[in-house]
TINU-968668 format. One record per residue (C-alpha): residue number from 1; residue in three letters; y, z, x. Coordinates in Angstrom, 2 decimals, always signed. Example, Ala and Ser with C-alpha at 12.3 -4.5 7.8 and 13.67 -1.06 7.14 Angstrom:
2
+-----+------+---------+---------+---------+
| pos | code |      yy |      zz |      xx |
+-----+------+---------+---------+---------+
|   1 |  ala |   -4.50 |   +7.80 |  +12.30 |
|   2 |  ser |   -1.06 |   +7.14 |  +13.67 |
+-----+------+---------+---------+---------+
//
This chain:
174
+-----+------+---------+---------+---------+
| pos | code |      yy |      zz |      xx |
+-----+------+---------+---------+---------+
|   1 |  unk |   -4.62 |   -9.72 |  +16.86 |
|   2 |  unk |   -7.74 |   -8.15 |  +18.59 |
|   3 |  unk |  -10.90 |   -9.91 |  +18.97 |
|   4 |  unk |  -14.07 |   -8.26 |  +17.54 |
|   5 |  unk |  -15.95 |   -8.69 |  +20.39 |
|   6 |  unk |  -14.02 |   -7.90 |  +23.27 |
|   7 |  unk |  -14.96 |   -4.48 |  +25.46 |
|   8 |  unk |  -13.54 |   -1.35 |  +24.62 |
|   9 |  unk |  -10.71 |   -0.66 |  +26.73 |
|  10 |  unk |  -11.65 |   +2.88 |  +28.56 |
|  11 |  unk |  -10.26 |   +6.06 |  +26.70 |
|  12 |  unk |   -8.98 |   +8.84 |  +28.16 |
|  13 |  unk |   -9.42 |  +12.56 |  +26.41 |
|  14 |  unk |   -7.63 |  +15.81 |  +27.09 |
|  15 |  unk |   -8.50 |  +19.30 |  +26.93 |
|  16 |  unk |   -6.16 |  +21.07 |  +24.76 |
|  17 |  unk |   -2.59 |  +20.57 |  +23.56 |
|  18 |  unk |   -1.31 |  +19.04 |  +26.35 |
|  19 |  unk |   -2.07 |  +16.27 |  +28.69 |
|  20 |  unk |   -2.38 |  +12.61 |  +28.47 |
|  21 |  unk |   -5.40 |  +11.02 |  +26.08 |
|  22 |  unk |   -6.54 |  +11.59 |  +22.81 |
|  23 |  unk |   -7.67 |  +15.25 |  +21.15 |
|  24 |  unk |  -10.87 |  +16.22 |  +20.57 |
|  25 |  unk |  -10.29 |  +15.33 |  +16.83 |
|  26 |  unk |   -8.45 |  +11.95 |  +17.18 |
|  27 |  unk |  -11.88 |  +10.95 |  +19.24 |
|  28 |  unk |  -14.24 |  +11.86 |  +16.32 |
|  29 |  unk |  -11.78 |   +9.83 |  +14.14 |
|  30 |  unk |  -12.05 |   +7.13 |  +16.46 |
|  31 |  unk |  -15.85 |   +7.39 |  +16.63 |
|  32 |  unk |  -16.13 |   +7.51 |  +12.47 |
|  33 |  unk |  -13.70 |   +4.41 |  +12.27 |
|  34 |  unk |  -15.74 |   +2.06 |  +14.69 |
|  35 |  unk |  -18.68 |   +1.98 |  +12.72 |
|  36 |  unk |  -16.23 |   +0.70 |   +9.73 |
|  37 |  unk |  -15.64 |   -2.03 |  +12.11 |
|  38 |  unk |  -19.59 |   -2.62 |  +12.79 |
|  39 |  unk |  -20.38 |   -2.62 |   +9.39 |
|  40 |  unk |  -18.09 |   -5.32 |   +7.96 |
|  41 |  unk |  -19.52 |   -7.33 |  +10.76 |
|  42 |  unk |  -23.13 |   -6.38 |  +10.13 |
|  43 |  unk |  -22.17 |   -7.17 |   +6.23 |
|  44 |  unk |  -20.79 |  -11.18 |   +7.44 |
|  45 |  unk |  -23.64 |  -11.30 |   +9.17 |
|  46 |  unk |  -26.24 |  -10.54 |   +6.68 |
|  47 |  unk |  -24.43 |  -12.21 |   +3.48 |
|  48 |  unk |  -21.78 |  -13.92 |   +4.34 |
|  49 |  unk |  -18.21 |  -13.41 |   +3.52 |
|  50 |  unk |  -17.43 |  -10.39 |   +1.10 |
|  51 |  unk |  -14.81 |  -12.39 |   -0.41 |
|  52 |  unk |  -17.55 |  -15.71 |   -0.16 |
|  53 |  unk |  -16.30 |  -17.58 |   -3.55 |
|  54 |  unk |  -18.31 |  -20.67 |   -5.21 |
|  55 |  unk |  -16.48 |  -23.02 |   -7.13 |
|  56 |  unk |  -17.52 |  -24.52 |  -10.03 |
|  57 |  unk |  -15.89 |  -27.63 |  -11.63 |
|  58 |  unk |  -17.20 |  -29.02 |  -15.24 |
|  59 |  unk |  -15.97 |  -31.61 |  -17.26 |
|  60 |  unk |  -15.39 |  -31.78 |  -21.08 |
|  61 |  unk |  -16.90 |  -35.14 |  -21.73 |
|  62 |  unk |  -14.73 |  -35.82 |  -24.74 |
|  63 |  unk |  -11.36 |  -34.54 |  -23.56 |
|  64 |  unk |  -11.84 |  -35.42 |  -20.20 |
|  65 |  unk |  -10.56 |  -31.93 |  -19.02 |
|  66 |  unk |  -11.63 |  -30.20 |  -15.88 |
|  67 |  unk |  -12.41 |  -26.77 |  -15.46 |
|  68 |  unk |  -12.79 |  -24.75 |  -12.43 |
|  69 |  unk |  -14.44 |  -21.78 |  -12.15 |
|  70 |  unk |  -14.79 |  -19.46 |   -9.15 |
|  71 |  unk |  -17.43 |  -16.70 |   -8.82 |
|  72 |  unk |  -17.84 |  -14.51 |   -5.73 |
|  73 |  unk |  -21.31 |  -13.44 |   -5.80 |
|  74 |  unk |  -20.72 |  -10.62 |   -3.41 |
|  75 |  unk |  -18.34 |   -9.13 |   -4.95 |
|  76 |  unk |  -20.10 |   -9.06 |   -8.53 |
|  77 |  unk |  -22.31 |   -6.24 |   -7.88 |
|  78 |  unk |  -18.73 |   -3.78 |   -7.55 |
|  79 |  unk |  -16.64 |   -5.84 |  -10.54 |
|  80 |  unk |  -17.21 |   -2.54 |  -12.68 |
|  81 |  unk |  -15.23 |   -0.05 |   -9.80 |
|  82 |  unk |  -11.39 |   +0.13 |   -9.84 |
|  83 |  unk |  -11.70 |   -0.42 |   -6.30 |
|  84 |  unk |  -13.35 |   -3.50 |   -5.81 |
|  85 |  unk |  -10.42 |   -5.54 |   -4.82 |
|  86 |  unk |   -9.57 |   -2.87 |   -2.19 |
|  87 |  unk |  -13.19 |   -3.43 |   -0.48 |
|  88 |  unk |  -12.47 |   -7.54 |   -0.63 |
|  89 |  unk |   -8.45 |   -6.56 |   +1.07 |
|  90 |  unk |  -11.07 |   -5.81 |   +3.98 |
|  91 |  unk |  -10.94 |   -9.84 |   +5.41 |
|  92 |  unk |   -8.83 |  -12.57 |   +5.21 |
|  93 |  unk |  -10.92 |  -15.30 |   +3.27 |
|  94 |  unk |  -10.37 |  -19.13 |   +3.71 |
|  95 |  unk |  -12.42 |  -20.92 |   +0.42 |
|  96 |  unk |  -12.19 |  -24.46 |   +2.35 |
|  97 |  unk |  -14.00 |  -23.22 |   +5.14 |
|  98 |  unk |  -15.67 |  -20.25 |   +3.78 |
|  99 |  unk |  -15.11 |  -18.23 |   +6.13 |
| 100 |  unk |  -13.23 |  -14.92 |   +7.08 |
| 101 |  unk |  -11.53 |  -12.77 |  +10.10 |
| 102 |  unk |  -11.57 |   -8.99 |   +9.58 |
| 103 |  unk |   -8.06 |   -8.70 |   +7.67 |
| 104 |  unk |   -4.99 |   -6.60 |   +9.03 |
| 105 |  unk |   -6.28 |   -3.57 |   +7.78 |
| 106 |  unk |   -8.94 |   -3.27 |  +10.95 |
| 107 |  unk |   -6.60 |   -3.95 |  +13.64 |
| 108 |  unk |   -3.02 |   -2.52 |  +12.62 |
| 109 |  unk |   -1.04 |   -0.18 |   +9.81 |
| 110 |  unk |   -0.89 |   -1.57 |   +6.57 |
| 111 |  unk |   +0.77 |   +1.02 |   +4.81 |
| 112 |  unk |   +4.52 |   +1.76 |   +5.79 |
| 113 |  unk |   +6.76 |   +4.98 |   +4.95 |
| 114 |  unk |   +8.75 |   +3.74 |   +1.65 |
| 115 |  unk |  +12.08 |   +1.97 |   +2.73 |
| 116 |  unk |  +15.20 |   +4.47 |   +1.97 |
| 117 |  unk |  +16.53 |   +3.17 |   -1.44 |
| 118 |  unk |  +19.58 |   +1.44 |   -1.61 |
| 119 |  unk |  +22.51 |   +3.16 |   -3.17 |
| 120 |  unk |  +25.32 |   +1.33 |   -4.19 |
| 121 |  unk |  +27.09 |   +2.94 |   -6.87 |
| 122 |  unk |  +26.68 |   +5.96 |   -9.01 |
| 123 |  unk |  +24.04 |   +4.87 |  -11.17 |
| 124 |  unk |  +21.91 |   +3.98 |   -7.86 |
| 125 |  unk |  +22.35 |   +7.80 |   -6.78 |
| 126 |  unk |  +21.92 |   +9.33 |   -9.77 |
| 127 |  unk |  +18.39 |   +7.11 |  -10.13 |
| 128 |  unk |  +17.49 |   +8.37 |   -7.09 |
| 129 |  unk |  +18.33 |  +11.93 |   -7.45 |
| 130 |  unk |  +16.20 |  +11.61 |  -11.03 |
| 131 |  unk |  +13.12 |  +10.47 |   -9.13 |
| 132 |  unk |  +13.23 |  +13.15 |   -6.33 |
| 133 |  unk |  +14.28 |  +16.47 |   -7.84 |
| 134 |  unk |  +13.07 |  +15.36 |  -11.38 |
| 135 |  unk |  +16.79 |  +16.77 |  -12.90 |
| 136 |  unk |  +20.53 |  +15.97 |  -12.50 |
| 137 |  unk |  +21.88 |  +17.89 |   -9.60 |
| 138 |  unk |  +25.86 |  +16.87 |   -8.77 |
| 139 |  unk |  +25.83 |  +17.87 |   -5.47 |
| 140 |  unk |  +23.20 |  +15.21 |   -4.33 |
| 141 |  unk |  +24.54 |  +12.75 |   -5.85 |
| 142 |  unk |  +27.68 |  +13.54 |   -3.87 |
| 143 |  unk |  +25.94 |  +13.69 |   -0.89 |
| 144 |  unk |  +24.66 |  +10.39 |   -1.60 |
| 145 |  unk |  +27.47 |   +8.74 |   -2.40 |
| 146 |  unk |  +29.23 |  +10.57 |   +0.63 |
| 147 |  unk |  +32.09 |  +11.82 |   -1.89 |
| 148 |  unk |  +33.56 |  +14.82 |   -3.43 |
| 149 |  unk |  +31.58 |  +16.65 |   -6.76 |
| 150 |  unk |  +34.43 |  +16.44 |   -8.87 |
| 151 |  unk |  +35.02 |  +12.59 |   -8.24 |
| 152 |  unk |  +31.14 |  +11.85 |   -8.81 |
| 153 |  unk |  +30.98 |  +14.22 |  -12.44 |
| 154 |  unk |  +33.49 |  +11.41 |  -13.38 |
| 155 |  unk |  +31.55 |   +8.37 |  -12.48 |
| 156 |  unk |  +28.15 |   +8.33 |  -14.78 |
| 157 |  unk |  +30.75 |   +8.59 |  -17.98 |
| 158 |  unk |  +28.12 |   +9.34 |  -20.92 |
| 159 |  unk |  +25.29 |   +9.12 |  -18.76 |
| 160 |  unk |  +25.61 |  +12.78 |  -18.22 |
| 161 |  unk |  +26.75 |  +16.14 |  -19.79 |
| 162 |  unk |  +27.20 |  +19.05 |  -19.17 |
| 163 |  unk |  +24.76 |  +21.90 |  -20.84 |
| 164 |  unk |  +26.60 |  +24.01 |  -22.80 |
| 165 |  unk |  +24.20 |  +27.03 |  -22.81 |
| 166 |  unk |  +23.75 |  +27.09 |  -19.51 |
| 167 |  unk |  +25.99 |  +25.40 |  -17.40 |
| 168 |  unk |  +23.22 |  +22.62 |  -16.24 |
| 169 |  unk |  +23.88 |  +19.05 |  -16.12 |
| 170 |  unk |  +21.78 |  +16.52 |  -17.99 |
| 171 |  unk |  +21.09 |  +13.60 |  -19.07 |
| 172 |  unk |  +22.78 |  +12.38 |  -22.39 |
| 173 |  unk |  +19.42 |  +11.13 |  -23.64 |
| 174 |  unk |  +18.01 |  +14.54 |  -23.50 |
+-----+------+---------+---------+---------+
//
């Protein structure tokens, strides 16, 4: 993990489309995303953690129950907006200490290509061939299974017909 503080490593730019360094554009990224940087320091700094949580523990007198209630005053303002919990993903917050480290989405890629699905039987590639093309088409799911068109009609049973109209495959629940 990299350290807030440390010096900024020297960055080479190039001229063009070729050459070593970054592009005119990746720099003006680079110069829009260090102020993100700044700012959740500036924001620590100022009021504390964004995730900063106070906890609350009251006591029925006649049950004898506990209850503990946590309230994060700096997030309170933003409770209203969908995307408050994607500003407090912005640190890694520790309520013992009350403290926080800028979280991995500063310092490295937190979102990933999806995974290729796993297909297993016919079911599995007709699933995915539903999700990507939006219809049943044979010949991908024979591509996905790796065998022949006539062997993987067979497979889905009464999953699947055939359209009588027009020749189509669907699905028997159409």
């Amino acid at each position: 993990m990299q350290v807030l503080d440390s010096k900024p490593a020297p960055v080479s730019f190039r001229m063009g489309r070729s050459g070593d360094g970054l592009s005119e554009k990746q720099i003006n990224i680079v110069r829009k995303l260090i102020p993100v940087r700044i700012a959740w320091s500036s924001f620590v700094r100022d009021f504390g953690p964004i995730n900063h949580t106070s906890v609350l523990i009251t006591e029925n007198q006649a049950t004898g129950e506990t209850r503990e209630t946590h309230c994060c005053p700096n997030l309170h303002p933003l409770l209203n907006d969908p995307d408050c919990w994607l500003v407090a993903s912005i640190e890694n917050y520790n309520l013992a200490t009350d403290t926080a480290k800028p979280g991995p989405l500063i310092f490295e890629r937190v979102i990933a290509p999806p995974s290729p699905p796993l297909i297993t039987n016919a079911a599995d590639a007709l699933a995915v061939v539903l999700n990507k093309r939006g219809h049943v088409d044979i010949d991908h799911i024979a591509e996905l299974l790796h065998e022949a068109r006539e062997t993987v009609i067979e497979v889905p049973g009464s999953a699947i017909y055939r359209d009588p109209t027009d020749g189509s495959w669907r699905m028997s629940d159409a």
